[in-house]
C-alpha positions as CSV (number, residue, x, y, z in Angstrom):
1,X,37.9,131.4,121.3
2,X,39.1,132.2,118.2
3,X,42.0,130.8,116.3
4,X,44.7,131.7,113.2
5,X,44.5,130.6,110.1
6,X,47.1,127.8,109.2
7,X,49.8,129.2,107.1
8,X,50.0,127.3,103.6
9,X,52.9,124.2,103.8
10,X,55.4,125.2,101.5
11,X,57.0,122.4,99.5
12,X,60.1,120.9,101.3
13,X,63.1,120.5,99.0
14,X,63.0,117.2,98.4
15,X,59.7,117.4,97.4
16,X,60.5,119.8,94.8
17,X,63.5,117.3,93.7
18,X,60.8,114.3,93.3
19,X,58.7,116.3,91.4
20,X,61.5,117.5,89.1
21,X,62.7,113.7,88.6
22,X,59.3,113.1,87.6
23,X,59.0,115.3,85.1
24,X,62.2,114.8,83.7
25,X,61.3,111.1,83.8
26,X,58.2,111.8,81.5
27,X,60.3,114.0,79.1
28,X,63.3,111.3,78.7
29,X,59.7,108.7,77.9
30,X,58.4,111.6,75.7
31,X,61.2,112.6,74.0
32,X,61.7,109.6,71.5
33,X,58.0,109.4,71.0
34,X,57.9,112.9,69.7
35,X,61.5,112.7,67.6
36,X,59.8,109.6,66.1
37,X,56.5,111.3,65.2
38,X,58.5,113.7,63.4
39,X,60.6,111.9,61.5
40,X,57.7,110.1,60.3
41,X,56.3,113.0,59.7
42,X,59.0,114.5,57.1
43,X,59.0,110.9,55.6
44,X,55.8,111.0,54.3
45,X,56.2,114.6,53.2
46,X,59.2,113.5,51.3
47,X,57.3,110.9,49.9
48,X,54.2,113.0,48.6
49,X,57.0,115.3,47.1
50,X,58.4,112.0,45.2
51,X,54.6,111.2,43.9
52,X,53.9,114.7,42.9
53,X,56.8,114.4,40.8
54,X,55.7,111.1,39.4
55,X,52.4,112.3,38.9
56,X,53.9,115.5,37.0
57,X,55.6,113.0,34.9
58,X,52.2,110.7,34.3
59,X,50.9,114.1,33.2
60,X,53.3,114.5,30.9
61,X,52.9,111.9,29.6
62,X,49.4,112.1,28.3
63,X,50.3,115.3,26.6
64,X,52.9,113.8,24.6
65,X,51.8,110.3,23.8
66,X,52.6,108.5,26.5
67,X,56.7,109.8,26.8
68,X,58.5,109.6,29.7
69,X,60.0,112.8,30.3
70,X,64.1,113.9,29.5
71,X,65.6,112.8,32.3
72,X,68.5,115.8,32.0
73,X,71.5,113.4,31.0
74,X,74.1,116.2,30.3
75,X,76.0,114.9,27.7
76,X,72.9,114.6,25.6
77,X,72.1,118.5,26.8
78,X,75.2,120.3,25.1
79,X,74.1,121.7,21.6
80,X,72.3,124.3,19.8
81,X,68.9,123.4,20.5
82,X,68.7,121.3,24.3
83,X,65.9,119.0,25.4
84,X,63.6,120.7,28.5
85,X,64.2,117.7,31.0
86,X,62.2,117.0,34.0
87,X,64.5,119.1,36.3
88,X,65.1,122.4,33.9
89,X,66.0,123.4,30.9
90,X,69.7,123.5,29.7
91,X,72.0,125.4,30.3
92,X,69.9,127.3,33.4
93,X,70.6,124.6,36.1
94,X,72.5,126.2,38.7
95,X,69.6,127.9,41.0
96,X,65.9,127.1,42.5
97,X,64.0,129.0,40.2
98,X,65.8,126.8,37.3
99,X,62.9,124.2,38.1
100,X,60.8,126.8,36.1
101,X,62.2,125.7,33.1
102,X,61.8,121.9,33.2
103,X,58.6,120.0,31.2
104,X,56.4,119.1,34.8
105,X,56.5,122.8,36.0
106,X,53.4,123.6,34.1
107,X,52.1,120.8,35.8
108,X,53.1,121.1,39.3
109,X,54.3,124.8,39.8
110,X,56.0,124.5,43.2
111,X,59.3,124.7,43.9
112,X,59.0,123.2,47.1
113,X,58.1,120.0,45.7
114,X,61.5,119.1,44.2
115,X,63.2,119.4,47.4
116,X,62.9,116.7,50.5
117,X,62.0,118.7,53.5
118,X,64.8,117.3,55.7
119,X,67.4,119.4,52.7
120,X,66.7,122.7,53.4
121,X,69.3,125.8,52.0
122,X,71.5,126.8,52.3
123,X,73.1,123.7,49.8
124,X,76.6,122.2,50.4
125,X,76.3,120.8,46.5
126,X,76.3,122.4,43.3
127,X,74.9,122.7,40.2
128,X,71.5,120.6,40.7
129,X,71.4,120.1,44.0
130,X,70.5,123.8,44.6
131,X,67.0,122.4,42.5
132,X,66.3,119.7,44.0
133,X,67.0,116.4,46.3
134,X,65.9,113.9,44.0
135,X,68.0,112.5,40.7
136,X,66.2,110.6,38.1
137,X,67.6,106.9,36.7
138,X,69.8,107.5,33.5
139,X,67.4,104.7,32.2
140,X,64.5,106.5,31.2
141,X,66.7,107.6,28.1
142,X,69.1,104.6,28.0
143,X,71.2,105.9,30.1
144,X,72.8,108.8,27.1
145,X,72.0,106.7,23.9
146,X,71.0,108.8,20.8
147,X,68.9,108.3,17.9
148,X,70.7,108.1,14.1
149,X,70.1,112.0,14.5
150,X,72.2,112.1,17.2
151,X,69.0,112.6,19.7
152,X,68.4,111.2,23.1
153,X,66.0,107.6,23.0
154,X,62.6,108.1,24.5
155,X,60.4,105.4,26.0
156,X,56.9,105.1,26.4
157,X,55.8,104.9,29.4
158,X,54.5,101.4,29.0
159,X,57.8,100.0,28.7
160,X,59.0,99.8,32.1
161,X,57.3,97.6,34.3
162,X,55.2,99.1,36.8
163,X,57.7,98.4,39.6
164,X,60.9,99.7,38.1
165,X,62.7,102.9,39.8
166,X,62.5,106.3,38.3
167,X,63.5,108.5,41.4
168,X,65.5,108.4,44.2
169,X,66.9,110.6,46.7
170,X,70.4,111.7,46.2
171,X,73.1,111.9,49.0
172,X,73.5,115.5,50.8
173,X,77.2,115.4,49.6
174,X,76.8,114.8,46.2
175,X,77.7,117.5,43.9
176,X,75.9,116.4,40.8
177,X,75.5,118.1,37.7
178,X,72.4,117.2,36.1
179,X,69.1,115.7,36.8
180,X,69.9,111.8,36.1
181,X,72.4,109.1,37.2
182,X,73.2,105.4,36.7
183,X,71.5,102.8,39.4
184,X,74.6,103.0,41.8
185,X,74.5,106.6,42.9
186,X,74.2,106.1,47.1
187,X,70.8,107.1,48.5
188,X,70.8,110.0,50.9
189,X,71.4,109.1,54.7
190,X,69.1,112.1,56.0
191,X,66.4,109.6,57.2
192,X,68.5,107.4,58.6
193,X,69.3,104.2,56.9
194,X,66.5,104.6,54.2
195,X,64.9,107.1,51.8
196,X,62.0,107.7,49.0
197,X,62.1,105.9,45.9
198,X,59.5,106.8,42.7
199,X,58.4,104.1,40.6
200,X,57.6,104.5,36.5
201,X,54.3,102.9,37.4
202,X,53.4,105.7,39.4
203,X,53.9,104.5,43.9
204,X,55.9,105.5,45.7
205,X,58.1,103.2,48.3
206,X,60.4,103.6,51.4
207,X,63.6,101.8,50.5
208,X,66.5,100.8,52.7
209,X,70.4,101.3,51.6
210,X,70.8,97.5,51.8
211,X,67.9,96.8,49.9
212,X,68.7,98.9,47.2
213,X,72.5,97.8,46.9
214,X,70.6,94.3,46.5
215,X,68.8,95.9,43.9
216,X,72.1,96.7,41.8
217,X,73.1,93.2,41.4
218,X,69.6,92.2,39.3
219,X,70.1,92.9,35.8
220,X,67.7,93.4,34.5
221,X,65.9,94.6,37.4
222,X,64.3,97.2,39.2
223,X,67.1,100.1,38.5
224,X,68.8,98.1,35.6
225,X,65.3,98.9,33.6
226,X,66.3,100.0,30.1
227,X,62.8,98.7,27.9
228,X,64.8,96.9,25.1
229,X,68.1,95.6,26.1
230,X,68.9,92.6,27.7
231,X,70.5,93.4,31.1
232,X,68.1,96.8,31.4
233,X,71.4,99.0,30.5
């Protein structure tokens, strides 16, 4: 005697409904895992941005006997024959390409590098911002003191102490004008409650809003780091 073939089961509909809670179960467990992996992700591409700058810099400064770059302090830019700072080249400040101008192009010759990869374009800034995400301390030319000749102080490298902070990522917001700032400018809050910091010595950290603010109240310290005054300013 023959028989038929069993039809295939079809899935009831609360089958179907378990096996959609389940997958949605995995994606809510997923989820943060991946947003996590991410973020960690653009934080160390920030950061290798932040030591390809400093390494530009350490470049630098074995070409010119062991000076830190021009940080880009504006007051010390205005005149008839400006300073190439580490950013660009005064008065052309105002667009990406600008970056071309500065003293570590030559050495690095990416634009990509001066930028943090979580500050894309289009820029809600001005000015600077549209070259990069990273300002430079005011220290590493006394934060604007001249010479007798009216020309901005440079430092040898070897002045600062190894651990004392060069670079730092600027807030989104900010609508700075040049390359450099004094040690209170706000970090960004792109990453959350930290960002990248650069070091004259050449490392690069992850440093959190609180314990930078910390930082501020040490002077001398770690962003208070002028070579030959007292309080580092």
């Amino acid at each position: 005697m023959s028989t038929r073939p069993h039809a295939p089961r079809a899935f009831t509909l609360v089958e179907l409904l378990v096996v959609i809670g389940i997958i949605a179960a995995l994606i809510s467990i997923l989820m943060p895992a991946l947003s996590r992996a991410r973020d960690q992700a653009m934080r160390t591409k920030c950061m290798n941005n932040v030591r390809q700058l400093l390494i530009g810099c350490q470049m630098y400064g074995n070409d010119y006997k062991y000076a830190w770059p021009f940080c880009n302090w504006l007051s010390q830019e205005v005149g008839p024959n400006p300073y190439a700072g580490w950013m660009y080249r005064y008065p052309k400040m105002t667009a990406q390409e600008d970056v071309q101008g500065s003293v570590l192009w030559p050495y690095l010759k990416n634009e990509e590098i001066y930028h943090c990869p979580l500050d894309p374009p289009p820029y809600k800034g001005i000015a600077t911002h549209n070259l990069s995400s990273f300002l430079m301390n005011g220290a590493a030319n006394g934060f604007g003191r001249v010479t007798s000749k009216n020309q901005p102080v440079f430092y040898r490298i070897t002045k600062f102490k190894n651990d004392a902070i060069a670079l730092w990522e600027a807030p989104d917001y900010e609508t700075w004008n040049d390359g450099s700032s004094f040690p209170d400018q706000e970090q960004t809050r792109r990453h959350g409650k930290g960002a990248s910091i650069g070091c004259f010595g050449g490392q690069v950290e992850w440093m959190l809003q609180k314990d930078l603010t910390k930082e501020l109240q040490k002077a001398p310290g770690r962003l208070w780091c002028v070579p030959d005054t007292p309080k580092g300013a």
